[in-house]
N, C-alpha and C positions, 0 to 999 in steps of 0.2 A: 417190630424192631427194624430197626435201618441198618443198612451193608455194614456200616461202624458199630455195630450193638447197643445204640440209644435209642431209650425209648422213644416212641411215636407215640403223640396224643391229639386227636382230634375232636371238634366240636364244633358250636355255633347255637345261634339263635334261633328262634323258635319256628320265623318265621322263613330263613335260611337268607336272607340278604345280607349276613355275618356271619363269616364261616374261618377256621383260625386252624394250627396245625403247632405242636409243638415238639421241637426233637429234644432230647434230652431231660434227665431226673427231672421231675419238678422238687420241689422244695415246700416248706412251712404248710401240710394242709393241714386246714384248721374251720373252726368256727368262730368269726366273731359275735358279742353279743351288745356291743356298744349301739346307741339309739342311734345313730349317722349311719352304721350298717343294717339295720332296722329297716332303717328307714327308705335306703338305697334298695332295698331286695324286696320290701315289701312283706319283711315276711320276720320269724321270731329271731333270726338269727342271717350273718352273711357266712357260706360256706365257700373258701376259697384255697387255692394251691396257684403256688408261685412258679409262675417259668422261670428255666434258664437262662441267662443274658444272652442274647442273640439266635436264643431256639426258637423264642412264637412267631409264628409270620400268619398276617390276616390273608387268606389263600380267597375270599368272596368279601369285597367289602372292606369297611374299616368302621369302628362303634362311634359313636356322636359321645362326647365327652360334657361330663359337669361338672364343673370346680366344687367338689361341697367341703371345702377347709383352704386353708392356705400352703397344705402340703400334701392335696389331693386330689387326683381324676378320678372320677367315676363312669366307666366306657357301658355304653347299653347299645342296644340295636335302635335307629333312627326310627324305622318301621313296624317293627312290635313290642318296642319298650324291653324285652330280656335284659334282664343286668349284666354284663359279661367282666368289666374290669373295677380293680382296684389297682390307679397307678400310684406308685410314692417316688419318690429317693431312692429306695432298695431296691425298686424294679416293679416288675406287672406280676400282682396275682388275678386269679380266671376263679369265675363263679363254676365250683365241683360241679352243678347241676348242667352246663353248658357241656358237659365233654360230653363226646358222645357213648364211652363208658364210662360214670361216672363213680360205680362200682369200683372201678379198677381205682380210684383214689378217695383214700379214707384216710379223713382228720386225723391229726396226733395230736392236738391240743387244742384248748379252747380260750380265748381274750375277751378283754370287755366282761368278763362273769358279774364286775359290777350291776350292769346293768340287766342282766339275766332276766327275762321274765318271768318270776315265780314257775308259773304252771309247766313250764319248758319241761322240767324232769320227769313230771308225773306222763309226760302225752303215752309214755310204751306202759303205762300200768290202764289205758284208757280201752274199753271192748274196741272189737276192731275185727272190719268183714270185707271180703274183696268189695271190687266193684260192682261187680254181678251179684251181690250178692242182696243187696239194695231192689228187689222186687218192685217198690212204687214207681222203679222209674226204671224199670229197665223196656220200655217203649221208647225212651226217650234214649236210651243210652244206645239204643240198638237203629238211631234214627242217625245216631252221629257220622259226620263223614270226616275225616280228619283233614285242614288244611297246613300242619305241621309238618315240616320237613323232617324227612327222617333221618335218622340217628348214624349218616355215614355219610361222604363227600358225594355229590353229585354233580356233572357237567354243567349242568343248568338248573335253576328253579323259578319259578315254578315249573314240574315238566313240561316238557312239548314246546316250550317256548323261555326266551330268556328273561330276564327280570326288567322292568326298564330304567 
């Protein structure tokens, strides 16, 4: 929380060359399911919460933007493609997945259901095992080194040296 008692929310992109801070409620978090947010996220659905008007400020960087409508930005990182915004009219929402707890913001509704992808519902009735838990590959999981920036603000990234 801030001296004012609004929320503080931070985040960024995967690769940490986008990095963003938000004071105040967010607003609308939600899942879209329309094929433009599909399509934008890469993924079954775009999960997103709207900042406040004049809460987000990009604190590393700023997202490369792409017109995908005639009444829409789509902000990502330049450098490792993360999807980070949904601009409109009404203001900037932030891809849930970008904060750096993303935990702490859960949907209250879902748009675009039109275009739902059938199997979307069933994915929490599907078996399901940690990582570890995957034996054929855990050589390979235990090989990995992580070049992800981690999940809180840092002075500089990549460490030890600044970004160019």
């Amino acid at each position: 929380m801030s001296l004012d008692n609004k929320p503080i929310y931070t985040g960024g992109c995967q690769c940490g060359a986008v990095r963003f801070r938000i004071e105040g409620a967010l607003a609308n978090a939600s899942v879209c399911h329309c094929r433009m947010c599909q399509k934008a996220f890469g993924g079954f659905y775009a999960p997103l919460a709207t900042a406040p008007r004049g809460g987000l400020t990009w604190t590393r960087g700023e997202p490369k933007r792409y017109r995908s409508s005639n009444h829409v930005l789509r902000g990502f990182c330049g450098e490792c493609g993360t999807p980070l915004t949904y601009e409109a009219q009404d203001g900037v929402a932030l891809a849930i997945g970008a904060f750096d707890h993303p935990e702490e913001v859960a949907p209250t509704i879902q748009f675009g259901v039109e275009a739902k992808i059938p199997y979307v519902d069933a994915i929490p009735t599907l078996p399901a095992r940690t990582t570890q838990d995957d034996i054929e590959a855990a050589a390979f999981l235990a090989s990995i080194e992580s070049y992800q920036h981690p999940d809180h603000d840092t002075d500089q990234w990549p460490a030890g040296r600044s970004r160019p």
